[in-house]
C-alpha positions in Angstrom: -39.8 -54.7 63.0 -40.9 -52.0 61.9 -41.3 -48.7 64.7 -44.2 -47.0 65.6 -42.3 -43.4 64.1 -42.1 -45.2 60.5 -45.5 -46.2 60.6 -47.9 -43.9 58.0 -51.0 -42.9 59.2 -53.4 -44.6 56.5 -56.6 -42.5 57.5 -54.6 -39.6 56.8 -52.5 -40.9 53.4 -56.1 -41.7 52.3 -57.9 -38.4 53.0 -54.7 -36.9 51.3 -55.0 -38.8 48.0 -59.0 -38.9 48.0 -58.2 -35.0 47.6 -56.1 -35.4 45.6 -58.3 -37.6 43.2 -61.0 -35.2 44.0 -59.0 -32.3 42.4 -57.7 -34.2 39.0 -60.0 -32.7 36.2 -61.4 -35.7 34.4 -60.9 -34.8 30.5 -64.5 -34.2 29.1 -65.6 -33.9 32.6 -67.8 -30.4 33.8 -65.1 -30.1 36.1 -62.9 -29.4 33.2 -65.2 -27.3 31.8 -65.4 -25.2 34.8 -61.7 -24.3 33.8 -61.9 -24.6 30.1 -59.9 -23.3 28.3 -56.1 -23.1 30.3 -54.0 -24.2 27.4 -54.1 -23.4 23.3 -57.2 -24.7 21.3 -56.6 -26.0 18.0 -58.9 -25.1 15.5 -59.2 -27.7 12.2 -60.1 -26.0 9.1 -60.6 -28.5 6.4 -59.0 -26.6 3.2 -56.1 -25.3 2.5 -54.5 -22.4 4.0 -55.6 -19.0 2.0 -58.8 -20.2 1.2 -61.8 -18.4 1.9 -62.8 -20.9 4.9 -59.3 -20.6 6.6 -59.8 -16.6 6.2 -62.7 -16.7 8.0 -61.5 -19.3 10.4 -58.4 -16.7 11.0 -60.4 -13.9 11.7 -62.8 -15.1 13.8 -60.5 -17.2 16.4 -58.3 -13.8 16.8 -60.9 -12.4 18.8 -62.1 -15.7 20.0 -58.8 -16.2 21.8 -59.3 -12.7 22.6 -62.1 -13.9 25.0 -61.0 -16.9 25.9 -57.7 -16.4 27.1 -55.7 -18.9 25.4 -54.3 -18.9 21.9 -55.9 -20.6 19.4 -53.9 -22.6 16.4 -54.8 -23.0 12.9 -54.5 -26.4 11.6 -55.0 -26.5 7.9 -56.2 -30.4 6.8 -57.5 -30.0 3.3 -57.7 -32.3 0.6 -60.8 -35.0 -0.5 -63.5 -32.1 -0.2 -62.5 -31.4 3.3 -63.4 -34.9 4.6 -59.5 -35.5 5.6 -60.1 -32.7 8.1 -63.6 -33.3 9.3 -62.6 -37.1 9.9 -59.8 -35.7 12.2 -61.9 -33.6 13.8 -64.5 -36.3 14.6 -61.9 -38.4 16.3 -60.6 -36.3 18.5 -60.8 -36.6 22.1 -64.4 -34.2 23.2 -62.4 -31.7 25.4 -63.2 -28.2 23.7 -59.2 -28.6 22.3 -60.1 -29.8 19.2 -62.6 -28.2 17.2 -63.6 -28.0 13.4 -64.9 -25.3 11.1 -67.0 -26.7 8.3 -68.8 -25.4 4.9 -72.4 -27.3 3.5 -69.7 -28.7 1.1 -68.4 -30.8 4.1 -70.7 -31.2 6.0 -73.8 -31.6 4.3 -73.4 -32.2 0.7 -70.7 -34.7 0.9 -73.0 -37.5 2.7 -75.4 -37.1 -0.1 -72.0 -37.3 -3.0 -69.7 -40.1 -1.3 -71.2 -43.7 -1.2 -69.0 -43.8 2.2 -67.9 -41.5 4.9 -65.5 -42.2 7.3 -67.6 -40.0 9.9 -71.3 -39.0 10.2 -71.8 -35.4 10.7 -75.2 -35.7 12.0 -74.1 -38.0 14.8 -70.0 -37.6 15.0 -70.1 -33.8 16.0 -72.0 -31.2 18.8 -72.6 -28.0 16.8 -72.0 -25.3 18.5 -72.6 -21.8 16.4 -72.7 -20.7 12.9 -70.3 -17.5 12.0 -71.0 -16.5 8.6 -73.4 -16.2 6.0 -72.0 -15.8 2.5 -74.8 -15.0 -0.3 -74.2 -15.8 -4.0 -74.8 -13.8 -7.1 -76.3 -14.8 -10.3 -74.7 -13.6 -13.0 -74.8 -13.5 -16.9 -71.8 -12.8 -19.6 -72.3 -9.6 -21.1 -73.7 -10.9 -24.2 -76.4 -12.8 -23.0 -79.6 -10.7 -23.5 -80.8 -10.4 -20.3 -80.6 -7.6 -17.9 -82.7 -9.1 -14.8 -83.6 -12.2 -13.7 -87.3 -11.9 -15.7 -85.7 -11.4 -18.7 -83.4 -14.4 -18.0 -86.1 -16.8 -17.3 -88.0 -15.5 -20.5 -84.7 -16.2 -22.9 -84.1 -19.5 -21.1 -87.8 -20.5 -21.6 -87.6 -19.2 -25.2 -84.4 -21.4 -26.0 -84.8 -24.3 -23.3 -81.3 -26.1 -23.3 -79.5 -23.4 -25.3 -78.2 -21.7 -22.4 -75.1 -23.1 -20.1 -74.7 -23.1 -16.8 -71.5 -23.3 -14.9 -70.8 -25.1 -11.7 -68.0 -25.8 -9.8 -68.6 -29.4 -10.0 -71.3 -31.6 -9.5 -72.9 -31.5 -6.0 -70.9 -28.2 -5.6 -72.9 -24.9 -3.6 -73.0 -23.8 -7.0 -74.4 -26.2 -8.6 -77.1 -26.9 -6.3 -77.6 -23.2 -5.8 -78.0 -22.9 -9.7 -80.5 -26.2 -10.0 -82.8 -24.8 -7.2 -82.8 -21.7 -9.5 -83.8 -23.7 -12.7 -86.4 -25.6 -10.5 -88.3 -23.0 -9.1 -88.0 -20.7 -12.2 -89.5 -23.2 -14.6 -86.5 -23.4 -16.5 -84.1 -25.6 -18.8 -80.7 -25.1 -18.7 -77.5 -27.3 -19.6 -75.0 -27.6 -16.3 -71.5 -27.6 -17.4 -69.2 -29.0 -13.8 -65.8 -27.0 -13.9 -62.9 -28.0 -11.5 -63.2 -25.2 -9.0 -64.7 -22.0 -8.7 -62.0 -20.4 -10.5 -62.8 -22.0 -13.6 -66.4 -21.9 -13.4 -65.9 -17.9 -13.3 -63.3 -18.1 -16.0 -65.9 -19.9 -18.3 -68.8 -17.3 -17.9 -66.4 -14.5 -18.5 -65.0 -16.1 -21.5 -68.3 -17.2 -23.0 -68.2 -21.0 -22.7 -71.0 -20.7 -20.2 -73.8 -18.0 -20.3 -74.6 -17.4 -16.4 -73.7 -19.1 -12.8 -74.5 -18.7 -9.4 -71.3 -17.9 -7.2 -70.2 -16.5 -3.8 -70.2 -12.8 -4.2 -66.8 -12.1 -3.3 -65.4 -14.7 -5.6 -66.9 -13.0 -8.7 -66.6 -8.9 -7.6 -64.0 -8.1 -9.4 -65.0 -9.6 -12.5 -68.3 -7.8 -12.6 -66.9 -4.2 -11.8 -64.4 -4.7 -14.5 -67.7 -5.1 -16.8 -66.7 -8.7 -17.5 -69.9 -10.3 -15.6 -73.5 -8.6 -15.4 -74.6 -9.3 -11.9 -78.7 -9.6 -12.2 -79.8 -10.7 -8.4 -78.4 -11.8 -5.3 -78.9 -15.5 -3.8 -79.8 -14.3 0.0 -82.7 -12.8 1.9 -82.1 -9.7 1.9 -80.2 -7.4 -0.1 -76.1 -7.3 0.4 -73.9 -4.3 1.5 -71.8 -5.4 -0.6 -74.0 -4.7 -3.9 -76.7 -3.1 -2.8 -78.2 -2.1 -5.9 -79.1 -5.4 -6.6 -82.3 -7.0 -5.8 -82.3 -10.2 -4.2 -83.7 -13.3 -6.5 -87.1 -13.6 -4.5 -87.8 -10.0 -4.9 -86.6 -10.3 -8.7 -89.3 -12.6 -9.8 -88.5 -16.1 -8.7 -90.4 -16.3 -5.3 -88.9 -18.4 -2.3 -85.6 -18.6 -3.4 -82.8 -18.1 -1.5 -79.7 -19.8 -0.8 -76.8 -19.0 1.1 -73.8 -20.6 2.2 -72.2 -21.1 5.8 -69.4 -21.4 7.6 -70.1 -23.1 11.2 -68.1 -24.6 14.2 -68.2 -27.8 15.6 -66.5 -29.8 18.4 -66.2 -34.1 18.9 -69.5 -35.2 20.0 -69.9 -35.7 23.7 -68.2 -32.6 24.3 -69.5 -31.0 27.7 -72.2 -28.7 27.4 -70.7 -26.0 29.8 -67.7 -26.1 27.4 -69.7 -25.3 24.0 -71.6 -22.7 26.4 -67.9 -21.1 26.8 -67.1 -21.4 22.9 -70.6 -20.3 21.6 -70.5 -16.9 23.9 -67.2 -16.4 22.8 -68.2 -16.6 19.0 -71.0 -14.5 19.6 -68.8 -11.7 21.1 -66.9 -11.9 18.0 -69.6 -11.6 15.2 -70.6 -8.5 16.7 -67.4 -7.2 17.0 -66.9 -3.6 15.0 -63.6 -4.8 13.6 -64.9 -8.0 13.2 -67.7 -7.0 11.2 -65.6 -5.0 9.3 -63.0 -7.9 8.0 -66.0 -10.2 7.2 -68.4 -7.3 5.4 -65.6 -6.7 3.2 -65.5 -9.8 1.3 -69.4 -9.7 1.4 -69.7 -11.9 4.3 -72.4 -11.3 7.0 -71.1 -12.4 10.6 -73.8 -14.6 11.6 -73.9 -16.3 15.2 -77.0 -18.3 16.7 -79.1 -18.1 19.5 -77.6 -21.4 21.3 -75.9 -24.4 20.5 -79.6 -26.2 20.4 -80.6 -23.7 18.2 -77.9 -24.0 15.3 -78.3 -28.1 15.9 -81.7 -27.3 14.6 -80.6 -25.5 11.9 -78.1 -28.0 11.2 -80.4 -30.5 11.1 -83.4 -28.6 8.8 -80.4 -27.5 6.4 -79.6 -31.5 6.0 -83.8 -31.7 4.3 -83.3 -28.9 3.0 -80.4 -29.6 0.8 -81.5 -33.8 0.2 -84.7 -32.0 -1.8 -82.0 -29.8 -3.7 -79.7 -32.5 -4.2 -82.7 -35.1 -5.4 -83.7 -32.8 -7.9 -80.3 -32.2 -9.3 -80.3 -35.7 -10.0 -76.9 -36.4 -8.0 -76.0 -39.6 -7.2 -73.2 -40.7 -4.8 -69.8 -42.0 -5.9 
């Protein structure tokens, strides 16, 4: 028999445990995100480590975590044009502890190159802000007769299919940077695909190709040292990073411009109060003096967004936008 002492007091065990309950933060829930983040975040960047993506990942996460409070972990997943890292980050749990850092090349470009992806970025992720914009430069080699992007057009329409153009590989930025150049210009021109952007560089430099359109940083050094002729620059508006050089619209092709990005996403169905916490945090950080600084110097332009909502626009106009670049490059999945 059991005594009246050793008896619990259900009402009371039950108000206890409904607390309880009440006070367990449901992952993915808004009452997690009310005290998101209060562990480490880990950041996917889907190349390798020292690439140009994971430098920009690095430097924008350190004053990230700055904001945030928590540290923030690298986790370098490259390999099979960054889809080995993009598929992780699509299958992670939608908490604001996994997120992913992606290029057009990975995010874009690849569902219009692959027959099949093992994740759909239109559907698979919640965008939450873009971070930087990294213009190109159209360059010649030295001997090509040509000192601006008029002259260029007129030699290329005077020999169509004489001069080369180098890419770093079919369906690369480069190539469909360099193909909306040929289209809009009026132009014939013979892409040679290279296996990277090192060698695409290498080839205009040693005169297998005559020009190419590549991120500005990548091809700096070979254009001080006299070894490229920069004629034009692939973004909006003129870079600090060569200033003296006009912009492609303004050189004579109007209309064109096209930049690259690097962006951050996290697991769709992640809470809105969460990406709320992660896009203010990037924003803080693009604005940065430091910051600014780090990116400018490799010719990068720290480039946030007004709201989640507003880069998924973006996102989504930058999916037309490249399908009519990658139609008329003639690029068909594999």
């Amino acid at each position: 028999m059991i005594s009246a002492r050793a008896t619990p007091d259900i009402g009371r065990v039950w108000r206890g445990g409904s607390a309880l309950i009440a006070g367990v933060c449901i992952a993915g829930s808004d009452a997690c995100a009310q005290a998101y983040p209060d562990k480490p975040v880990r950041v996917i960047v889907a190349q390798s480590a020292g690439s140009s993506m994971d430098t920009i990942t690095r430097i924008i996460t350190g004053r990230m975590a700055a904001t945030l409070g928590q540290p923030i972990v690298i986790d370098n997943r490259g390999g099979a044009a960054g889809i080995i890292g993009i598929e992780l980050g699509a299958k992670a749990q939608p908490d604001g502890y996994t997120l992913v850092v992606g290029a057009p090349s990975s995010m874009i470009i690849s569902a219009f190159t692959y027959r099949s992806l093992p994740f759909d970025p239109r559907h698979d992720f919640a965008p939450i802000s873009t971070i930087v914009n990294a213009e190109g430069v159209l360059a010649v080699h030295p001997a090509v007769p040509a000192k601006t992007v008029r002259e260029l057009i007129a030699l290329a329409k005077a020999q169509p299919g004489r001069l080369n153009m180098a890419s770093a590989g079919i369906g690369s930025s480069s190539h469909l940077a360099g193909v909306m150049f040929t289209h809009l210009a009026g132009i014939d021109s013979v892409h040679v695909p290279y296996k990277g952007g090192g060698p695409m560089a290498a080839a205009v430099v040693g005169g297998e190709a005559q020009w190419l359109i590549a991120p500005a940083a990548s091809v700096a050094g070979p254009i001080k040292a006299g070894r490229l002729r920069a004629l034009a620059i692939t973004s909006q508006q003129r870079s600090p990073l060569m200033p003296a050089l006009p912009t492609i619209d303004e050189a004579g092709v109007p209309g064109y411009v096209y930049t690259s990005w690097n962006a951050m996403f996290a697991p769709r169905g992640t809470p809105r109060a969460i990406l709320g916490k992660l896009h203010a945090a990037i924003q803080q950080a693009v604005v940065d003096p430091e910051v600014r600084q780090q990116f400018g110097s490799q010719g990068l332009f720290p480039l946030g967004s007004a709201s989640p909502e507003a880069f998924a626009r973006f996102f989504a106009d930058e999916f037309t936008r490249v399908a009519q670049v990658v139609k008329a490059a003639g690029v068909r999945p594999e």
